[in-house]
MIVEX-223507 format. One record per residue (C-alpha): x, y, z. Coordinates in steps of 0.5 Angstrom, whole numbers, padded with zeros to 4 digits, always signed. Layout:
XYZ...
END
This chain:
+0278+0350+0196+0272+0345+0195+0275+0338+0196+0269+0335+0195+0271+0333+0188+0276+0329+0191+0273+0324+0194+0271+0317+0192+0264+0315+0191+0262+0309+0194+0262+0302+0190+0258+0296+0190+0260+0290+0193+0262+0286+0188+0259+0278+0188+0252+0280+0191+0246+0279+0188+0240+0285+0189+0234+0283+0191+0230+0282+0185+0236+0277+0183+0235+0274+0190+0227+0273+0188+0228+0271+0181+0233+0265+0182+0229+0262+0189+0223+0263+0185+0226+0259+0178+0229+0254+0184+0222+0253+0186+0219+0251+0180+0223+0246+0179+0219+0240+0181+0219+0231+0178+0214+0230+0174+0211+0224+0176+0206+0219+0173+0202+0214+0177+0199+0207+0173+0195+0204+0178+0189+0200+0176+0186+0201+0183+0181+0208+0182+0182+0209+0189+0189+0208+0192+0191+0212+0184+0186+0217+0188+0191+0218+0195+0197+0217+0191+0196+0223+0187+0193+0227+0193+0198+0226+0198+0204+0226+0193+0200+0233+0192+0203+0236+0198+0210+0235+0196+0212+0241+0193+0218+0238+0189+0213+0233+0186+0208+0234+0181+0203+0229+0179+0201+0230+0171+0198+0224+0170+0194+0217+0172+0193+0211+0167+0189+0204+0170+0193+0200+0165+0199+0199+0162+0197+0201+0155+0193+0208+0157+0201+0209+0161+0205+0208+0154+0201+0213+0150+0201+0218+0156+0209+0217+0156+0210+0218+0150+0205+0224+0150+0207+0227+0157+0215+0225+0158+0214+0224+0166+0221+0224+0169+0219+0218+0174+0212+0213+0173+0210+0209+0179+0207+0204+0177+0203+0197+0181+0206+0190+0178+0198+0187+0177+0194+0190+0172+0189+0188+0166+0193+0189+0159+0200+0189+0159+0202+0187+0166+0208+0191+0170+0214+0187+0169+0212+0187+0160+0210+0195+0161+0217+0197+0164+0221+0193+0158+0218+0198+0154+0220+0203+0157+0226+0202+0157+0226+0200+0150+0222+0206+0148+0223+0212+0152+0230+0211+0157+0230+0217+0160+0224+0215+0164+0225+0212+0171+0221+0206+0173+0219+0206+0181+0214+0199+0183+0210+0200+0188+0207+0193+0190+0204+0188+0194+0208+0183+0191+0216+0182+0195+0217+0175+0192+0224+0174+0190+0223+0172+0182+0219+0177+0182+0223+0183+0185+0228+0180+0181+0224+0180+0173+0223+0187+0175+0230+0190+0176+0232+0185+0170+0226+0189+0166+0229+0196+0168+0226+0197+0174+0230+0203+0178+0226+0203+0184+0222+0197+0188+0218+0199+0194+0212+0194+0198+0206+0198+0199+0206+0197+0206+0211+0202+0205+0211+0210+0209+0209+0215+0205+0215+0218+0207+0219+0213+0204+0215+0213+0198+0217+0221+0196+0225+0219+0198+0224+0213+0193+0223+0218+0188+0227+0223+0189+0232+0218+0189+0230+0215+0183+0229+0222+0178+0236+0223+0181+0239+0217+0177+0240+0212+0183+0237+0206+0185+0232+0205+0191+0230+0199+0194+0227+0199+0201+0230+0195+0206+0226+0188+0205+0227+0188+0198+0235+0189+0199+0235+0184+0204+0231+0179+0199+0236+0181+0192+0243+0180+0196+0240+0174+0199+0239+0171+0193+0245+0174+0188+0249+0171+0194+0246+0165+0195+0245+0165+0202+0238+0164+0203+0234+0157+0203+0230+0155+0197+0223+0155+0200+0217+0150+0197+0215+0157+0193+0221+0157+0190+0221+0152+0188+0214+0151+0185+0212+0158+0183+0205+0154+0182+0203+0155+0189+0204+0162+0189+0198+0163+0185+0191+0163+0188+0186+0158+0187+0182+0162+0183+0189+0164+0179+0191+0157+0178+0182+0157+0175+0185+0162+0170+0191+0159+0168+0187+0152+0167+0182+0156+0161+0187+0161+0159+0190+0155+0157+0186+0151+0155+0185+0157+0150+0179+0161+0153+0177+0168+0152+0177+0173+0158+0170+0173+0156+0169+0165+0156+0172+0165+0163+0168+0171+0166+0162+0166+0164+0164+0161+0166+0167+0164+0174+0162+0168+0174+0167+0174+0175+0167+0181+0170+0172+0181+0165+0176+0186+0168+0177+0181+0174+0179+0175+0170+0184+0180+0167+0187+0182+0173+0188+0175+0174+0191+0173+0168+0197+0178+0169+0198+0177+0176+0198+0169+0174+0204+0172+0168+0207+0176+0173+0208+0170+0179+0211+0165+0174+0214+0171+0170+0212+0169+0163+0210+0174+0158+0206+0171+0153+0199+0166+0152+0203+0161+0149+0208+0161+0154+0202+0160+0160+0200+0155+0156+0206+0152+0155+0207+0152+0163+0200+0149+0164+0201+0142+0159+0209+0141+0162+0206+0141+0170+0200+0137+0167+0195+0142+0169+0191+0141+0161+0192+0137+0157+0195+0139+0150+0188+0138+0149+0185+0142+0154+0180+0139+0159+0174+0143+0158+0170+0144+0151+0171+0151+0149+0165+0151+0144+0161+0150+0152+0165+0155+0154+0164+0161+0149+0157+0159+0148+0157+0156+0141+0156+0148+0142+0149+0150+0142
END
């Protein structure tokens, strides 16, 4: 008698995926990547940013702007996960852009990458909606960790940064002569800026009369707001005339200024 009919087949171990499964899922696991935007008015440190972020294959770099209102309309156009963005740049100035942000496009996480560690100024940056705050003296690695951390919906801030928030949210630390005069934060060739911009000159006007570019003069004007974490010509204006630096006059005539009192 043939008892081969009797016999069972084998059968397959449930709960274990076959190999093109495997393949499939690893493969759909890599494509998962942030998509990062970088504004950065410095051609040169966008360039490396972006060149080194490249060798992170859990990040993608989909687009560059030098200023606060090209990252706005490429935000809107291209929904990055994460920007990293400088805070001193011509047009909009960080703090103003991460407002916007925040306003018009919640989703979108803010990580500053910048020169400046003041405390006014790290905390006008949180305030505004800022989830990330790195000094640019930072490793690359923890630049890639910060934006791991803040796509995933946390908090990051680098060591220094921590350090001068707590101090300051629990009132440890000694006020210091900057703290207590944001002017003296400035440059020389900054508290030139403040003085025009107050007394009602054009970026133009102060260029001819500095003998700097107009995208120079910019940049200094927003990092003039950014230090004295002021939002608006009027108010620069403002803080110039209260510590007596024009008069509500101004100084200077303007019509010398922009060329036409001749």
């Amino acid at each position: 008698m043939d008892h081969r009919s009797n016999r069972k087949k084998p059968t397959k171990p449930t709960g274990v995926p076959n190999a093109a499964a495997a393949g499939a899922n690893k493969s759909s696991a890599a494509d998962v990547h942030i998509r990062v935007l970088l504004v950065e008015d410095h051609t040169l440190v966008r360039e490396a940013l972006a060149s080194l972020l490249a060798l992170d294959a859990g990040i993608r770099v989909i687009g560059e702007a030098g200023n606060g209102t090209d990252a706005l309309r490429m935000i809107a156009t291209l929904q990055p996960d994460v920007i990293v963005l400088d805070l001193s740049m011509p047009g909009i100035h960080g703090t103003e852009l991460i407002r916007q942000v925040r306003l018009s496009h919640p989703a979108v996480k803010c990580l500053v990458l910048t020169v400046h560690v003041s405390e006014s100024i790290i905390r006008a940056a949180l305030q505004a909606g800022a989830t990330g705050y790195l000094p640019k003296e930072s490793p690359y690695t923890e630049l890639r960790m910060a934006i791991q951390s803040v796509a995933n919906g946390h908090t990051y801030l680098s060591p220094m940064i921590a350090d001068k928030v707590l101090y300051g949210y629990l009132g440890q630390h000694p006020v210091s002569a900057d703290d207590e005069n944001p002017w003296k934060l400035l440059s020389a060739r900054e508290r030139d800026v403040l003085k025009l911009v107050a007394e009602g000159a054009t970026s133009k006007a102060i260029a001819e009369c500095l003998c700097l570019s107009v995208r120079t003069v910019e940049k200094h004007r927003a990092s003039v707001m950014l230090k004295l974490n002021l939002r608006t010509t009027a108010a620069l204006t403002a803080y110039a005339i209260k510590h007596d630096l024009v008069t509500s006059a101004g100084v200077l005539k303007l019509d010398l200024l922009s060329g036409e009192g001749s």
